[in-house]
VEXFI-796105 format. One record per residue (C-alpha): y, z, x; residue in one letter. Coordinates in steps of 0.1 Angstrom, whole numbers, plus 5000, padded with zeros to 4 digits. Each point is the difference from the previous one (the first is absolute). Layout:
// VEXFI-796105
+------+------+------+-------+
:    y :    z :    x : lumpa :
+------+------+------+-------+
:    Y :    Z :    X :     A :
...
+------+------+------+-------+
END
This chain:
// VEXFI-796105
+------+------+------+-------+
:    y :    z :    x : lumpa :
+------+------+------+-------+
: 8662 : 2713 : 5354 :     X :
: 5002 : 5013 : 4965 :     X :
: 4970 : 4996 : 4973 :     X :
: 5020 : 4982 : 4980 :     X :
: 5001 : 4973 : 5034 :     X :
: 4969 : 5003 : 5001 :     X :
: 4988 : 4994 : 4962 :     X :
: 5034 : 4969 : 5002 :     X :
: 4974 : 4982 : 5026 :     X :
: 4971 : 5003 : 4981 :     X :
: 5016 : 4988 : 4963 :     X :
: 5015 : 4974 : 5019 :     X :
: 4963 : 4981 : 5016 :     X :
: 4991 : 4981 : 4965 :     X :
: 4959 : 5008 : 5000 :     X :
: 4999 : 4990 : 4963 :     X :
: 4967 : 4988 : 5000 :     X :
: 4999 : 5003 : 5041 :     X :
: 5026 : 4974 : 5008 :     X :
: 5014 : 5020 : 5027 :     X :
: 4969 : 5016 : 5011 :     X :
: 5001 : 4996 : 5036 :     X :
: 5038 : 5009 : 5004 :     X :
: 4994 : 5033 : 4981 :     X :
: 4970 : 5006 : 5019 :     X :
: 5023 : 4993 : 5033 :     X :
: 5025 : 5019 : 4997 :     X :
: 4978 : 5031 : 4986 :     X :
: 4977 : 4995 : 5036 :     X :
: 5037 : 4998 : 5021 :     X :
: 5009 : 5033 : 4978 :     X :
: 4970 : 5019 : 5008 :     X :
: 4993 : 4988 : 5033 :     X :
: 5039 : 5017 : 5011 :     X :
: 4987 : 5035 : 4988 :     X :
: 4968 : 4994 : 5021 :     X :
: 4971 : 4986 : 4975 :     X :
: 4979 : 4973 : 5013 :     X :
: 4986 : 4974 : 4983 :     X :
: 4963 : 5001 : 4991 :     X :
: 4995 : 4973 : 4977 :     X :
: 5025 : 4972 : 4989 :     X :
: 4994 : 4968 : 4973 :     X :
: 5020 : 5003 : 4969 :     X :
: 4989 : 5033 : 5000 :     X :
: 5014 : 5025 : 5026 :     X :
: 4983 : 5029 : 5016 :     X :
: 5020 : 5027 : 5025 :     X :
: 4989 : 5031 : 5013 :     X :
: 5014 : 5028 : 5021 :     X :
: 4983 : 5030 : 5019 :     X :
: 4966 : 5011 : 5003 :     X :
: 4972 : 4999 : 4975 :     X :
: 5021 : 4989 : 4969 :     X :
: 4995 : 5025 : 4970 :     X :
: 5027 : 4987 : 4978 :     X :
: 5005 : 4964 : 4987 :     X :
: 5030 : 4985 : 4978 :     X :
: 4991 : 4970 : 4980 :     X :
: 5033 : 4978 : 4987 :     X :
: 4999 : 4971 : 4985 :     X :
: 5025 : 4972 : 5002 :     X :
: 5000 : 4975 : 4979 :     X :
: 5020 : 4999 : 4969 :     X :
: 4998 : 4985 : 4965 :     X :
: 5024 : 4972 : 4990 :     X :
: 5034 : 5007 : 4987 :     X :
: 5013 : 4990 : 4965 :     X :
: 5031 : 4980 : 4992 :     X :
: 5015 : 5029 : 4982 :     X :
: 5004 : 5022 : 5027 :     X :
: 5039 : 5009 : 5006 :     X :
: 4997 : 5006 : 5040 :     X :
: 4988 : 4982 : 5027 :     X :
: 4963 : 5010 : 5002 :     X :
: 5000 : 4998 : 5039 :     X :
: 5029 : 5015 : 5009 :     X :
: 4998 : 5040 : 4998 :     X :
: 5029 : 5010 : 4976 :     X :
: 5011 : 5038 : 5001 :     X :
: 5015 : 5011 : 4964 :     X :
: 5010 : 5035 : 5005 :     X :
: 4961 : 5018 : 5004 :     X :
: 4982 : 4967 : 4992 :     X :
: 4991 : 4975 : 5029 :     X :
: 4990 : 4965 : 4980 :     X :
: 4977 : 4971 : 5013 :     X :
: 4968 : 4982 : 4992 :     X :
: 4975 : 5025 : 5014 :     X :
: 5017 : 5034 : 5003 :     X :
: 4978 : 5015 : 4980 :     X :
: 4967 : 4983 : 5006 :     X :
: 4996 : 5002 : 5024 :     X :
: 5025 : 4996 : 5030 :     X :
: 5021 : 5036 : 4992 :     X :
: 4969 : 5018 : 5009 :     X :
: 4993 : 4979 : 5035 :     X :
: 5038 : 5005 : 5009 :     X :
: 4994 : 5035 : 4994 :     X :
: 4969 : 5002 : 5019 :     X :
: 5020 : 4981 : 5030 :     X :
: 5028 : 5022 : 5000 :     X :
: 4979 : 5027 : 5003 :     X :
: 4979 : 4992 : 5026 :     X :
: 5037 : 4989 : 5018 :     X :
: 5017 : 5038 : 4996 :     X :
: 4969 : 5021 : 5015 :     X :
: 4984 : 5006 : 5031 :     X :
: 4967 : 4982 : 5001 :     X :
: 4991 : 5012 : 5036 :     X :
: 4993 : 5029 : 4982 :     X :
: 4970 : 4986 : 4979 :     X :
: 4970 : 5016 : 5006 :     X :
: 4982 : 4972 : 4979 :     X :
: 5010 : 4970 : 4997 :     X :
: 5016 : 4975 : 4972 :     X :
: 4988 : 4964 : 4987 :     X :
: 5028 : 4978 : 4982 :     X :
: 4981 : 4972 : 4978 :     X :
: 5016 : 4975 : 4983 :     X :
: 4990 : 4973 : 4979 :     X :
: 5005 : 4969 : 4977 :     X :
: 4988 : 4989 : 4969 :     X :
: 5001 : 5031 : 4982 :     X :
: 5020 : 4989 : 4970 :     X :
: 4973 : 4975 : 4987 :     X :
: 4968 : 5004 : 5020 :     X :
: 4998 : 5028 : 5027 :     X :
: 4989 : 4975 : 5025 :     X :
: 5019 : 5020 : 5027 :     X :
: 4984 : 5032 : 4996 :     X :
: 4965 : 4987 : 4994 :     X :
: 5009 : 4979 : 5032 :     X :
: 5004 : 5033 : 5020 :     X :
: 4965 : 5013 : 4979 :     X :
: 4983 : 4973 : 5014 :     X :
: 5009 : 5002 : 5038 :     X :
: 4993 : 5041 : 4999 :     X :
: 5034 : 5013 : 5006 :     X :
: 5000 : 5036 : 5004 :     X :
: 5020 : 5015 : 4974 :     X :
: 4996 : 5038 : 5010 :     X :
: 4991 : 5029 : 4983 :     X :
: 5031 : 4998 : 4983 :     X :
: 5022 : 4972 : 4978 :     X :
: 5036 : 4997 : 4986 :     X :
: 5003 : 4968 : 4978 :     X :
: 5037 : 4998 : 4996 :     X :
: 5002 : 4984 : 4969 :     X :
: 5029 : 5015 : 4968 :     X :
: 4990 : 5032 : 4989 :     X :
: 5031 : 5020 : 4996 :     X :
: 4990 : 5019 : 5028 :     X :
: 4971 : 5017 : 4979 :     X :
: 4968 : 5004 : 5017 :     X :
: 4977 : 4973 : 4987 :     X :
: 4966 : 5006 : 5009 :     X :
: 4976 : 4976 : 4978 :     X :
: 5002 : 4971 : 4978 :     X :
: 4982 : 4980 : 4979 :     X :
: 4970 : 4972 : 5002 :     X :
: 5002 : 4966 : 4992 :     X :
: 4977 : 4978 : 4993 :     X :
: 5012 : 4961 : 4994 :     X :
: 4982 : 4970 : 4986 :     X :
: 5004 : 4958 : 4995 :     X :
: 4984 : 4991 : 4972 :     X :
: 4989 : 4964 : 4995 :     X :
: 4989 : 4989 : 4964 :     X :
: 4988 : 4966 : 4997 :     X :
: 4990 : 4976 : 4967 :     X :
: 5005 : 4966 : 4987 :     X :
: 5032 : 4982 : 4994 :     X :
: 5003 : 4982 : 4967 :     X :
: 5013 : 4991 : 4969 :     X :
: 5010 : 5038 : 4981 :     X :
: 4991 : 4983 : 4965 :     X :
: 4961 : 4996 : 5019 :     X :
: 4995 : 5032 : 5023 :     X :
: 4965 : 5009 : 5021 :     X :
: 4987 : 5035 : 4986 :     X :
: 5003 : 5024 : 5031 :     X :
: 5020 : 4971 : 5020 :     X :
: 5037 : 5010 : 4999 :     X :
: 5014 : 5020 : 5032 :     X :
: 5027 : 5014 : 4982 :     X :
: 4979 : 5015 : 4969 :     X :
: 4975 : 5014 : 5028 :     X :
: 5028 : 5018 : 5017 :     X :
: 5013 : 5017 : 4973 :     X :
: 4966 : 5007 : 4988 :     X :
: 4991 : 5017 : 5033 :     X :
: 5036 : 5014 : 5002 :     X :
: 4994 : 5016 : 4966 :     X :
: 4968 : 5019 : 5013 :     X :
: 5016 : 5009 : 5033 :     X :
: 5027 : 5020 : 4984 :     X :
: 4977 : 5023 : 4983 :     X :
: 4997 : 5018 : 5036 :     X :
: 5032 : 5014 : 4985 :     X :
: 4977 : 5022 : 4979 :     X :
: 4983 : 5015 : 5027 :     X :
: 5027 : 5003 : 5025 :     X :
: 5024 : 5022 : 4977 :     X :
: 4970 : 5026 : 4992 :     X :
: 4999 : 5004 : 5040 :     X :
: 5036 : 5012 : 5013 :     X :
: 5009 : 5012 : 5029 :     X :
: 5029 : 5017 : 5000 :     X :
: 5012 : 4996 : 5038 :     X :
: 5017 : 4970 : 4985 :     X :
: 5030 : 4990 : 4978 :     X :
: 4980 : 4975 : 4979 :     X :
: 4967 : 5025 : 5003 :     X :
: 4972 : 4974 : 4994 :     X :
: 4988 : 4963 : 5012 :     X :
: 5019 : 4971 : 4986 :     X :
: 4993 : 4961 : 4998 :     X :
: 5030 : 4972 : 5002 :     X :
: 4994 : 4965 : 4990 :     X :
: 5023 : 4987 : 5025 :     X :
: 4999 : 4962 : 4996 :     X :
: 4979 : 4975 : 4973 :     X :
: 5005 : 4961 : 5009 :     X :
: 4979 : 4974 : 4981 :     X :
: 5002 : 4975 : 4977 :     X :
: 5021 : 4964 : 5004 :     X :
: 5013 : 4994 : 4962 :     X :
: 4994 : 5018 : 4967 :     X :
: 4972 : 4966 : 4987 :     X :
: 4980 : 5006 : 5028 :     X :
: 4976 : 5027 : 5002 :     X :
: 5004 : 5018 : 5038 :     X :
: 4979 : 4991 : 5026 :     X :
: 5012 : 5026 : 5028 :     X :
: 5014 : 5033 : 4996 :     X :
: 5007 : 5025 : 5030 :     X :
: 5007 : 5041 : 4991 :     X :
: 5015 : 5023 : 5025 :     X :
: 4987 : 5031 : 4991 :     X :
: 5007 : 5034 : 5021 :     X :
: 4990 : 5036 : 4996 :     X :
: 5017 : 5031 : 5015 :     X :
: 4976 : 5029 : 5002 :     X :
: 5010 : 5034 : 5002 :     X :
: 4979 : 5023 : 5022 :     X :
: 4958 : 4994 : 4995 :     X :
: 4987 : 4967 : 5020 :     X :
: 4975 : 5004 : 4978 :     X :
: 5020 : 4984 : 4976 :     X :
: 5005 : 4967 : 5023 :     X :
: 4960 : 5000 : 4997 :     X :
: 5004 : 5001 : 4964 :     X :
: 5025 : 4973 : 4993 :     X :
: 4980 : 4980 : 5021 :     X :
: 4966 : 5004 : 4985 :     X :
: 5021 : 4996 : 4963 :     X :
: 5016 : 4965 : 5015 :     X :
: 4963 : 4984 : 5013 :     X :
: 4982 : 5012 : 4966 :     X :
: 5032 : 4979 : 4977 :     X :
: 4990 : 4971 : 5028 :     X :
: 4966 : 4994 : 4989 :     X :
: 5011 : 5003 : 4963 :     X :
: 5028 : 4971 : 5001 :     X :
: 4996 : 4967 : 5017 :     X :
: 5016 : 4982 : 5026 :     X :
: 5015 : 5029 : 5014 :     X :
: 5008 : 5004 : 5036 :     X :
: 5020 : 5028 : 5013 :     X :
: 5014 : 5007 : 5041 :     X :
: 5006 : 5042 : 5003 :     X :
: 5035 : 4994 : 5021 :     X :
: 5006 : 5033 : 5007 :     X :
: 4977 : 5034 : 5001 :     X :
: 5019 : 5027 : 5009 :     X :
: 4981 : 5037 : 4997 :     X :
: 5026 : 5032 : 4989 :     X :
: 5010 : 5028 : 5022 :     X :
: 5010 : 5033 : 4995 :     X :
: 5010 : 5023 : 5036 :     X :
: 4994 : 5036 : 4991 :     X :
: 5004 : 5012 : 5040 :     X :
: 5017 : 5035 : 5008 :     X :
: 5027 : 4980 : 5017 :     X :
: 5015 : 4992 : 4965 :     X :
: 5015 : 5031 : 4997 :     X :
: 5017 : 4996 : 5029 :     X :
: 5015 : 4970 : 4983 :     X :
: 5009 : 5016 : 4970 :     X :
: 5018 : 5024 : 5019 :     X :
: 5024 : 4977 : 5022 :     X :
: 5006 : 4978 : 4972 :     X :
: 5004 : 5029 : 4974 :     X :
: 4984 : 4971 : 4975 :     X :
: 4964 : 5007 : 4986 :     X :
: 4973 : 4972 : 5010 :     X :
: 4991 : 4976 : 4977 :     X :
: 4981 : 4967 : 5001 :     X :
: 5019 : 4967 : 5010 :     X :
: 5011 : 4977 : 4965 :     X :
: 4980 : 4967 : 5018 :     X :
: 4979 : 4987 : 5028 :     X :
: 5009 : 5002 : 5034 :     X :
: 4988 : 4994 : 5034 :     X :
: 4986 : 5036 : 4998 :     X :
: 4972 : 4988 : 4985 :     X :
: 4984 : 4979 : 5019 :     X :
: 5001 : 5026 : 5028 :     X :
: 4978 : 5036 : 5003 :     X :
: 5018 : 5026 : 5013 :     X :
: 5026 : 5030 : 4990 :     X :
: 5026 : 4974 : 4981 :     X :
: 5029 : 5012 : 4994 :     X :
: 5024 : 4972 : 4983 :     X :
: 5036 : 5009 : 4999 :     X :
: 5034 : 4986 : 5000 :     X :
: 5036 : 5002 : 4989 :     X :
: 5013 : 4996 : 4969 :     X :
: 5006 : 4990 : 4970 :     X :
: 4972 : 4976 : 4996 :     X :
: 5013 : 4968 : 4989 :     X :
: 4972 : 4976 : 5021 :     X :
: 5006 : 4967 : 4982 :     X :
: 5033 : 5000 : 4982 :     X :
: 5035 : 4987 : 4997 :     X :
: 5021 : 5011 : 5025 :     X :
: 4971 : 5026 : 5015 :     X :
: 5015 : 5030 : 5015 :     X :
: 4995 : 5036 : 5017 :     X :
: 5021 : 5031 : 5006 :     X :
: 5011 : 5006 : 5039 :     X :
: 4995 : 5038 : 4989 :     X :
: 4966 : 4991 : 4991 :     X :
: 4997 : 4979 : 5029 :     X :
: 5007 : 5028 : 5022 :     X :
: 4979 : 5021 : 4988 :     X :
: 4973 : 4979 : 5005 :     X :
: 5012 : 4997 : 5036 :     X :
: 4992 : 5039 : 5002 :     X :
: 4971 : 5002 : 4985 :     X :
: 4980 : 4977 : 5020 :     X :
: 5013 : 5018 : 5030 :     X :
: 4988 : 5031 : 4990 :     X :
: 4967 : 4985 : 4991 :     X :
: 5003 : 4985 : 5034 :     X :
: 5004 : 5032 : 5013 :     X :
: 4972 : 5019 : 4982 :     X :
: 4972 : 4976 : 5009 :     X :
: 5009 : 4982 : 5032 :     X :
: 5018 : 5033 : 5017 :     X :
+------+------+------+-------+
END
């Protein structure tokens, strides 16, 4: 069985969302259970181990993201273009479990001195359910981690924070030619918004230069409120997120900053949705991942399962990154070079 087989029966289960969930799931359990893994722990999540006292632990997820009507290939069915193999998920983030299982397929595991732990998961496109599923129930994740996820096979070993809120304004609907003082959602929001934003003043004096954008930033991701333009708004939600760089410090900041703007405008009720702290792995072991990718180490451009997990993370997969786009792709070169360098991580830590 070639890689590309293997990555053709992965593009091919539809997990947009998790519809296919338990097929996936299936047929990675049948994969693993032919080169001798045994199955530890299985929901929509799926947990696999081989050999003694596992040291090593590779975290993929499998869903995907939805596909776009523009797309000029069928998105789950793995086209090869000269060096570029095209599906929904190549990139993010089913290129780097094919490599990881065609790895695991052309060595020797008898000769492990310490074992390996497969874990894979759902949910990771939207709310990470799968991972902080397998957080829950205590699943061992070793000393070590490789998060497959797009990295251009460069060493990826941080990312940022994030911290997410739903906002709820609420006021008075009525006539606009007659509005309550203090009573319209919308006017509240944009009130609060206003003061939020000047975090941006802070944040830009504080950089930290392990990242490409080197300082904290806010997005306004969503404002819904209002019913017509007579009536003043009654109901207003905000989806506001923060990506912090490296200093949890700063969460406790943003925080404290967000509760003080509370008590200064009314009906305001707010729901953090996600709290996320930043990471940063400075371990020896880095340079030995410099050195078999010849690529320097560098931070990871989002959030990943990584995260939510504390050992020595290493995310790293094929490349180029294009998680999320038309007709998403990856190089078999960069594929197989993948392929190679989880085996010789394999090699360093298990053997």
């Amino acid at each position: 069985m070639k890689i590309e087989d293997i990555l053709n029966d992965l593009i091919e289960i539809n997990t947009t969302n998790d519809l296919e969930n338990e097929k996936i799931i299936n047929y990675l359990e049948t994969y693993l259970k032919k080169l001798g893994f045994q199955t530890e722990y299985k929901t929509k999540c799926l947990v696999m181990s081989i050999g003694e006292n596992p040291i090593l632990s590779f975290i993929g997820h499998t869903d995907v993201v939805s596909v776009t009507d523009d797309w000029t290939f069928s998105p789950f069915k793995l086209t090869s273009i000269g060096d570029k193999l095209i599906g929904r998920g190549t990139s993010d983030m089913k290129g780097g479990i094919a490599a990881f299982l065609y790895a695991l397929k052309e060595m020797d595991l008898k000769d492990l001195k310490r074992g390996i732990r497969v874990c894979f998961t759902y949910d990771e496109e939207d709310g990470f359910s799968g991972i902080k599923e397998l957080v829950t129930k205590k699943i061992d994740f070793g000393e070590y981690s490789i998060i497959g996820e797009p990295t251009d096979n460069y060493p990826c070993i941080g990312s940022k924070g994030l911290l997410e809120y739903q906002l709820i304004f609420k006021g008075t609907a009525v006539h606009s030619s007659r509005p309550v003082p203090n009573e319209c959602s919308n006017e509240n929001a944009i009130l609060f918004l206003n003061e939020v934003l000047k975090l941006n003043e802070i944040f830009e004096k504080d950089q930290c230069n392990l990242f490409e954008v080197p300082f904290n930033t806010i997005n306004i991701g969503t404002i819904n409120g209002g019913t017509n333009i007579c009536t003043t708004s009654d109901y207003t939600q905000v989806l506001l997120g923060f990506r912090i760089t490296k200093e949890v410090r700063d969460i406790i900041l943003i925080k404290d900053y967000i509760d003080r703007l509370i008590t200064i405008y009314p009906k305001v009720e707010y729901k953090i949705l996600n709290e996320i702290s930043p990471f940063y792995n400075e371990d020896s072991i880095i340079d030995f991942y410099e050195e078999i990718t010849g690529k320097e180490r560098k931070p990871f451009f989002g959030v990943s399962e990584a995260s939510f997990i504390n050992n020595n993370r290493l995310i790293l997969g094929p490349g180029p990154i294009t998680a999320h786009e038309k007709d998403e792709y990856i190089l078999k070169s960069s594929l197989l070079q993948t392929v190679d360098i989880y085996q010789k991580i394999i090699k360093k830590i298990c053997k």
